[in-house]
MIDOSE-1310 file (N, C-alpha, C; in nm, 2 decimals, decimal comma, always signed):
residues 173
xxxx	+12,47/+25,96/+28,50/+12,54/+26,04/+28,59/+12,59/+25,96/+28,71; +12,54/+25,85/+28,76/+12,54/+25,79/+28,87/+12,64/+25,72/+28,83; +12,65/+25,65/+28,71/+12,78/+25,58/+28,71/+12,88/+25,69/+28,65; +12,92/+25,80/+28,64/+12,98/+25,87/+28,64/+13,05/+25,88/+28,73
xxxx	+12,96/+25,93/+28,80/+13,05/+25,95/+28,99/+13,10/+25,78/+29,02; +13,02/+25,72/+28,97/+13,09/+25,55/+29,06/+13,23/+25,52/+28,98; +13,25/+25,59/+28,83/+13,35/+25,51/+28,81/+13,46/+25,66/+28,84; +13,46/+25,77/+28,90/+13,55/+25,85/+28,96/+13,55/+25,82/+29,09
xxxx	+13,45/+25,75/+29,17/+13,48/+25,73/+29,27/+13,62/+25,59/+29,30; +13,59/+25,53/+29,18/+13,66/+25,39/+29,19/+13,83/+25,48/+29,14; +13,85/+25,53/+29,06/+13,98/+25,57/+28,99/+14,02/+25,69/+29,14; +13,94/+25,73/+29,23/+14,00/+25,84/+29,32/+14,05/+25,71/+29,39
xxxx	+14,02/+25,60/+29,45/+14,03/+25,49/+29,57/+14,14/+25,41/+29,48; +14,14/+25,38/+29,36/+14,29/+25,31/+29,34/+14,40/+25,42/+29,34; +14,36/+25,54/+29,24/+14,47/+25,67/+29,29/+14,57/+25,70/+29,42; +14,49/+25,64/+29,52/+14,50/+25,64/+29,67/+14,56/+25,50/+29,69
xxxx	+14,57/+25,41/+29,65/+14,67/+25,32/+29,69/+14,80/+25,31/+29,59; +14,79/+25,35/+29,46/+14,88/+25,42/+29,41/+14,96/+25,51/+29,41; +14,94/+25,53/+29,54/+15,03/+25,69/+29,63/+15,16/+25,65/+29,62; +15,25/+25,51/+29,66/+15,35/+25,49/+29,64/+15,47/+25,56/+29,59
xxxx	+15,53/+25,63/+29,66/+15,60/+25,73/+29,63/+15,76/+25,67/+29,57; +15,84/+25,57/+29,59/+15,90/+25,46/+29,56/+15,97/+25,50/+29,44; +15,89/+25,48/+29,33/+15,93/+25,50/+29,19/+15,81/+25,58/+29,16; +15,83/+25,72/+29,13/+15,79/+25,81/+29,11/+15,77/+25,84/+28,86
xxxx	+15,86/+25,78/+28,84/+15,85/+25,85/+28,68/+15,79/+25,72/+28,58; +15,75/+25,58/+28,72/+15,70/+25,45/+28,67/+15,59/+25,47/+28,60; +15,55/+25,41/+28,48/+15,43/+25,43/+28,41/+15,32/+25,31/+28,49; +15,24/+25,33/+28,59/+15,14/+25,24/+28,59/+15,00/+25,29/+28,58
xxxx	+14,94/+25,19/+28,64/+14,75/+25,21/+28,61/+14,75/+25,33/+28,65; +14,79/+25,40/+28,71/+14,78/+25,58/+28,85/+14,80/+25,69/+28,71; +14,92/+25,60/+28,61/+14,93/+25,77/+28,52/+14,81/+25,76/+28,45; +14,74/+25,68/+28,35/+14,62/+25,66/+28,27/+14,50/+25,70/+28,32
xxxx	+14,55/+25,70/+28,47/+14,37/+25,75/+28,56/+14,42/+25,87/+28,58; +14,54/+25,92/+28,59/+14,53/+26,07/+28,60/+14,54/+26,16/+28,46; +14,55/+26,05/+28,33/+14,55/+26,13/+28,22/+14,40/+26,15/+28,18; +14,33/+26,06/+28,23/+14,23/+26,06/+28,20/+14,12/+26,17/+28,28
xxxx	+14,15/+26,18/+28,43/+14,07/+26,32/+28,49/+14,15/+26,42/+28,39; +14,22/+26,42/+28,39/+14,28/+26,56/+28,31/+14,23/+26,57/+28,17; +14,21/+26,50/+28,09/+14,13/+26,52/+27,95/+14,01/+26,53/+28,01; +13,94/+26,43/+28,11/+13,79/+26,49/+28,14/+13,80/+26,61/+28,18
xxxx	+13,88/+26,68/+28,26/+13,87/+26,83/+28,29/+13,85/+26,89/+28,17; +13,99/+26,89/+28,11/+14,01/+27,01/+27,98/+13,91/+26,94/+27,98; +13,76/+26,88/+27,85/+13,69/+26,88/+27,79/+13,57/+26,92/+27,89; +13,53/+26,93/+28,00/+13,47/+26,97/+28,07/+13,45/+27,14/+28,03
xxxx	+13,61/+27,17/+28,11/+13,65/+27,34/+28,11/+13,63/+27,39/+27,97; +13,61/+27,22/+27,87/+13,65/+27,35/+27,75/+13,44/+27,34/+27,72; +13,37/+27,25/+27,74/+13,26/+27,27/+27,74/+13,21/+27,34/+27,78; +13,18/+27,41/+27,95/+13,12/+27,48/+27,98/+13,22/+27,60/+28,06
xxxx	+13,31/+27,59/+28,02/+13,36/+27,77/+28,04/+13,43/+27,80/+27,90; +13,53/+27,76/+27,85/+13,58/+27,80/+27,72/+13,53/+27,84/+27,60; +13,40/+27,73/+27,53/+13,33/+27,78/+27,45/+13,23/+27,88/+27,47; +13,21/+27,88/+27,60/+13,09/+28,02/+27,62/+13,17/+28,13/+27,65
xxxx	+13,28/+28,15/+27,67/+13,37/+28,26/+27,66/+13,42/+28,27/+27,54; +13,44/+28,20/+27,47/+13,51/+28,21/+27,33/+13,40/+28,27/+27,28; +13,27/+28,18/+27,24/+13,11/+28,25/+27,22/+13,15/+28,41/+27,22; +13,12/+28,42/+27,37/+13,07/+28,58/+27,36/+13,15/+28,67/+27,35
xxxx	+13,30/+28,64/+27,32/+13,38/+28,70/+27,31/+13,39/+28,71/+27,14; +13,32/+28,60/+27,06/+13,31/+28,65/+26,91/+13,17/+28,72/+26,87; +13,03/+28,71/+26,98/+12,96/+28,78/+26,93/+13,00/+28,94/+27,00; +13,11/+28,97/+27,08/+13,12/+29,10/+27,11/+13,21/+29,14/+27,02
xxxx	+13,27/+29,11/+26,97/+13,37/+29,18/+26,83/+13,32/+29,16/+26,74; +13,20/+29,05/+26,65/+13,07/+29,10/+26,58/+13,02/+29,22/+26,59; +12,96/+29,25/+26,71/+12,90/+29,36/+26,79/+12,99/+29,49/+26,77; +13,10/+29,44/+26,81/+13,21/+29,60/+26,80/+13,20/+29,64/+26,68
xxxx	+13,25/+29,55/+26,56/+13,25/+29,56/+26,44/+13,13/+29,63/+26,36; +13,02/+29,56/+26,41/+12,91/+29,63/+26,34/+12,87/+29,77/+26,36; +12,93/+29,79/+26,50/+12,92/+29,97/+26,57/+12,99/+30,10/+26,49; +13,14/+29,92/+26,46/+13,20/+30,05/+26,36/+13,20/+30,06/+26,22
xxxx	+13,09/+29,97/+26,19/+13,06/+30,04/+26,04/+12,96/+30,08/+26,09; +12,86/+30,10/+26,19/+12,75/+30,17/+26,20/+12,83/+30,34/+26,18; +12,92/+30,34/+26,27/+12,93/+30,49/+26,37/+13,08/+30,54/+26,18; +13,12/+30,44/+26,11/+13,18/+30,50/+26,01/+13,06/+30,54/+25,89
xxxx	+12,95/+30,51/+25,89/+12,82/+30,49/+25,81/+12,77/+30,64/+25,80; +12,77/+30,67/+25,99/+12,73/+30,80/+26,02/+12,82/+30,91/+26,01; +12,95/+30,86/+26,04/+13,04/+30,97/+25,99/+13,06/+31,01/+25,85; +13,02/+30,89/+25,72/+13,03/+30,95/+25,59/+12,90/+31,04/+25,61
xxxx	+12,82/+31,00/+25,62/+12,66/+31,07/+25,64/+12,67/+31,22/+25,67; +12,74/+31,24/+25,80/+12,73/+31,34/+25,86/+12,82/+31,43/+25,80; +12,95/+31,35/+25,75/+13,05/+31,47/+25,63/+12,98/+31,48/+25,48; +12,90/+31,40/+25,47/+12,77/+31,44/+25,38/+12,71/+31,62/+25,39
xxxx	+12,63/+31,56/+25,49/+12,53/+31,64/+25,52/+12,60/+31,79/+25,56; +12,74/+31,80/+25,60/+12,80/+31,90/+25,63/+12,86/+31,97/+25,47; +12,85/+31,88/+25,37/+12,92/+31,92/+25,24/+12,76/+32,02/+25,17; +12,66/+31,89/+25,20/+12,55/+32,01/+25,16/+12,51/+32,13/+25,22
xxxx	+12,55/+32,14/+25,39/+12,52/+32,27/+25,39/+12,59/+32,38/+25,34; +12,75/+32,36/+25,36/+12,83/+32,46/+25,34/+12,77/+32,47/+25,16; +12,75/+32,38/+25,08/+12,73/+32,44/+24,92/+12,62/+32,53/+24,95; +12,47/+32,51/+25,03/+12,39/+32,57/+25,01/+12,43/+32,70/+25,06
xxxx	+12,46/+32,69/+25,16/+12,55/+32,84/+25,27/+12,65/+32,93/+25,17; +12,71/+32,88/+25,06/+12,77/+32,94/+24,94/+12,67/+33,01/+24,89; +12,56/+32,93/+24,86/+12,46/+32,98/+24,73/+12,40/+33,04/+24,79; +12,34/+33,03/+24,88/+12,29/+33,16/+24,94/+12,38/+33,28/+24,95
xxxx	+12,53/+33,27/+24,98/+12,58/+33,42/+24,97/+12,60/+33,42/+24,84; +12,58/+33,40/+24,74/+12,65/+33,43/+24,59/+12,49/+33,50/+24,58; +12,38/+33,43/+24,63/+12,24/+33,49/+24,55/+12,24/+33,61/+24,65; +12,28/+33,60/+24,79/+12,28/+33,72/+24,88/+12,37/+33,84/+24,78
xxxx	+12,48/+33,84/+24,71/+12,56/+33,95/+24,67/+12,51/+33,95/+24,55; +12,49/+33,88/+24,47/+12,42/+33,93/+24,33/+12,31/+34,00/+24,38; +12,21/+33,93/+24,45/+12,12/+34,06/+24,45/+12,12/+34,18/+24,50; +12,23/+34,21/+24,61/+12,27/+34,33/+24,63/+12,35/+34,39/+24,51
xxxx	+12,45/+34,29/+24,47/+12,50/+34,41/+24,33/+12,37/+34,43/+24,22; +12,30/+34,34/+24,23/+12,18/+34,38/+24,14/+12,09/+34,54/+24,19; +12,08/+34,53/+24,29/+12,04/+34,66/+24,36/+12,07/+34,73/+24,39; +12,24/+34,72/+24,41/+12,32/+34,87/+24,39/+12,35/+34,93/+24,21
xxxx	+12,35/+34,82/+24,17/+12,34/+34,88/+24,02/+12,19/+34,94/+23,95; +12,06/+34,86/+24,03/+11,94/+34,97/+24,01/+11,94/+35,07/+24,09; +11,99/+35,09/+24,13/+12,01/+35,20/+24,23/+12,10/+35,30/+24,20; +12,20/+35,25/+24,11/+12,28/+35,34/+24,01/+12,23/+35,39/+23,89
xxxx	+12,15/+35,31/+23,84/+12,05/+35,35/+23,69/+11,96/+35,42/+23,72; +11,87/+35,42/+23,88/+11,76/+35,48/+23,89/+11,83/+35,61/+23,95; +11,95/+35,63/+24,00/+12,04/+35,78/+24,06/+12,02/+35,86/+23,89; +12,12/+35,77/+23,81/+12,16/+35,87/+23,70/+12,03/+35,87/+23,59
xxxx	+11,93/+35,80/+23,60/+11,78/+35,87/+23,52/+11,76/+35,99/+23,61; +11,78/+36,02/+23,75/+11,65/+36,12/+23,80/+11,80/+36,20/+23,78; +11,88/+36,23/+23,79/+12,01/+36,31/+23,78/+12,00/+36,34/+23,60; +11,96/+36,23/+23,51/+11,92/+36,30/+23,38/+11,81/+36,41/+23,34
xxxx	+11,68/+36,27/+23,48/+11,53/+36,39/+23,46/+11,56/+36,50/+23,54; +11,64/+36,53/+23,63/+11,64/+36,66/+23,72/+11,73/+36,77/+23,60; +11,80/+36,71/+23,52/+11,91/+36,79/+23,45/+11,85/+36,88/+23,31; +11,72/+36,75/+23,25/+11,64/+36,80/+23,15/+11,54/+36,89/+23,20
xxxx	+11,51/+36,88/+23,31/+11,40/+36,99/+23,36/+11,45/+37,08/+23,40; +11,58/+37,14/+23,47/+11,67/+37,22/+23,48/+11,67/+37,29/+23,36; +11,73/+37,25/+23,24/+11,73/+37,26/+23,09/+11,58/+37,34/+23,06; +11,52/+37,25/+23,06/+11,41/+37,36/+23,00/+11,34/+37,45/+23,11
xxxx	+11,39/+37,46/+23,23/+11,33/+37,57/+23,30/+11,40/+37,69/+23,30; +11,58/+37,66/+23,24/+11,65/+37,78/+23,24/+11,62/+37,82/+23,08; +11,62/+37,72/+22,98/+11,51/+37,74/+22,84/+11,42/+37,85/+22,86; +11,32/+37,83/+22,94/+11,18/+37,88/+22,92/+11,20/+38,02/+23,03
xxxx	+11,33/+38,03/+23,09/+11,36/+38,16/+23,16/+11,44/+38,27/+23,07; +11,51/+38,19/+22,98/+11,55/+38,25/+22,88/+11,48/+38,32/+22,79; +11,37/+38,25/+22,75/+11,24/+38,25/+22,69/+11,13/+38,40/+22,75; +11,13/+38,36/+22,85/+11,07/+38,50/+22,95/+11,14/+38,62/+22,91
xxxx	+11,27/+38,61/+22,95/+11,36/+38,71/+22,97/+11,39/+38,79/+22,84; +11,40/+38,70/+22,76/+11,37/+38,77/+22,56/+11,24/+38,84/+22,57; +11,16/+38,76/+22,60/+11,03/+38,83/+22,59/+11,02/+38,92/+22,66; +11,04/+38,92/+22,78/+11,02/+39,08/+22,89/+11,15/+39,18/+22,79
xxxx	+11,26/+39,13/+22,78/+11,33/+39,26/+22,72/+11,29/+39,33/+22,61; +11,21/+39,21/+22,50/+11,12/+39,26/+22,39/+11,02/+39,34/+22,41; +10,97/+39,31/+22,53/+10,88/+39,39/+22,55/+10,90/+39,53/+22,60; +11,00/+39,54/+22,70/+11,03/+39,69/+22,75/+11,06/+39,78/+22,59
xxxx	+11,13/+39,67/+22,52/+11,18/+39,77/+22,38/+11,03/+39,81/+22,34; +10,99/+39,75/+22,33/+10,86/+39,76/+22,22/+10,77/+39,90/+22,28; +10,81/+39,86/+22,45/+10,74/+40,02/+22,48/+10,80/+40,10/+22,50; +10,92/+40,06/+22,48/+10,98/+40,22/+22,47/+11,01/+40,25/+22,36
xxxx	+10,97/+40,21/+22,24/+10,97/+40,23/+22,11/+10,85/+40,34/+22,02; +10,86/+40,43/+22,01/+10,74/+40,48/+21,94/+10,71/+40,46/+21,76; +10,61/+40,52/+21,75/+10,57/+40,49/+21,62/+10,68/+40,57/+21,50; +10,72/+40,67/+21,57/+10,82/+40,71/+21,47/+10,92/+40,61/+21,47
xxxx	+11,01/+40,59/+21,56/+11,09/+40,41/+21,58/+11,05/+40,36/+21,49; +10,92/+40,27/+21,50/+10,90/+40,18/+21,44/+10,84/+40,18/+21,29; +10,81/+40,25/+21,25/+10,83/+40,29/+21,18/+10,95/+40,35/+21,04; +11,04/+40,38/+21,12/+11,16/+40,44/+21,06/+11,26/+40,29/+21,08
xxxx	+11,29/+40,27/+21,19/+11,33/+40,18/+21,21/+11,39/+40,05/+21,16; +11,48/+39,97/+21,11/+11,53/+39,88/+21,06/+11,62/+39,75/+21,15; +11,57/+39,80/+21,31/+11,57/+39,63/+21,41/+11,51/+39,57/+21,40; +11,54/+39,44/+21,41/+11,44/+39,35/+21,41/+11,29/+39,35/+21,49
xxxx	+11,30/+39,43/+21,59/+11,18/+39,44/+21,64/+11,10/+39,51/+21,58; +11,11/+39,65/+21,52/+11,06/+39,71/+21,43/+10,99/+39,67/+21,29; +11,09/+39,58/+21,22/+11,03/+39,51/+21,15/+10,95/+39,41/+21,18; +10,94/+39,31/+21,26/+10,87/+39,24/+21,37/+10,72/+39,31/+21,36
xxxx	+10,69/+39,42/+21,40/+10,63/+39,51/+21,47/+10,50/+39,54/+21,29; +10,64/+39,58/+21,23/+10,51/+39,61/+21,11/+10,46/+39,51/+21,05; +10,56/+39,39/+21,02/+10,52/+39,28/+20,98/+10,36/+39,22/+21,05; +10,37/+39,24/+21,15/+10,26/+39,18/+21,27/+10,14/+39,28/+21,22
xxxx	+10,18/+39,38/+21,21/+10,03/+39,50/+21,20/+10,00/+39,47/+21,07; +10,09/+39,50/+20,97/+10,00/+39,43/+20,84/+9,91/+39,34/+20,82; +9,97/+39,18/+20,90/+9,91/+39,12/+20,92/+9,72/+39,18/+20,98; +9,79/+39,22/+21,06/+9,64/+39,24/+21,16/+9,52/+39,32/+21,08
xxxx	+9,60/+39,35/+20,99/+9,54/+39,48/+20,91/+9,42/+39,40/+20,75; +9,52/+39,27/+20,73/+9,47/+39,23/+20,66/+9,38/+39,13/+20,67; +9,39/+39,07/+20,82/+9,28/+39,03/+20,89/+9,18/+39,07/+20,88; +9,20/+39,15/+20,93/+9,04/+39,27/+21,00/+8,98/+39,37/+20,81
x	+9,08/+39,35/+20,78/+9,00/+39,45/+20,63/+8,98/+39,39/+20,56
């Protein structure tokens, strides 16, 4: 380092008698010492400022780059993860309406059985009123019928009436 500075000290002190302003575009010993600080600069500037700027100016566009395949990585991801919910958000309303039309259609089969069972029991209640109502009218005839009636008689109740007594007759005798 020491002769470093001694041989710039030596090339600044002939530089300086080399001032000679005279002939100015002359090639002598003054251009070669000034081409020479000048390459020692550039190689200087380019050692300890230009490659460490060049440096971190390529590990920061590494750096950028890698963010954006990170941050494009997460965007497929995330239009991923958005594709599965809306399918599952589908299937859940397809299984949400099936099972409601499933349950409005049991709910239609279970209306028209009790609208069947209410219609058959209706049926045999107006049946079995029917049924009464024959019999009660059978019956007022029957008492208001006497033995001459029934006897003589040729309605069906009358005949009814002796058919039934014979019977009873031949029961008991």
């Amino acid at each position: 380092m020491k002769k470093l500075i001694f041989i710039f000290y030596i090339l600044i002190t002939n530089i300086s008698k080399a001032a000679d302003t005279s002939n100015m575009l002359s090639v002598d010993k003054s251009y070669f010492i000034e081409l020479a600080l000048y390459l020692g600069i550039i190689l200087f500037l380019n050692k300890f400022l230009f490659q460490p700027l060049l440096t971190l100016k390529e590990n920061r566009d590494i750096e950028s780059s890698v963010r954006l395949e990170r941050a494009d990585s997460m965007k497929d991801q995330a239009k991923k993860l958005e594709d599965e919910y809306k399918q599952k958000i589908s299937e859940v309303r397809f299984d949400i309406e099936k099972s409601a039309v499933d349950r409005i259609n049991k709910a239609k089969s279970d209306a028209d059985e009790a609208v069947k069972n209410a219609k058959n029991i209706s049926l045999d209640k107006i049946e079995e009123s029917r049924n009464n109502l024959e019999s009660s009218k059978i019956l007022t005839k029957i008492e208001n019928l006497t033995d001459k009636d029934v006897s003589e008689g040729n309605d069906d109740v009358s005949i009814q009436i002796r058919e039934i007594a014979e019977a009873i007759k031949v029961k008991v005798g």
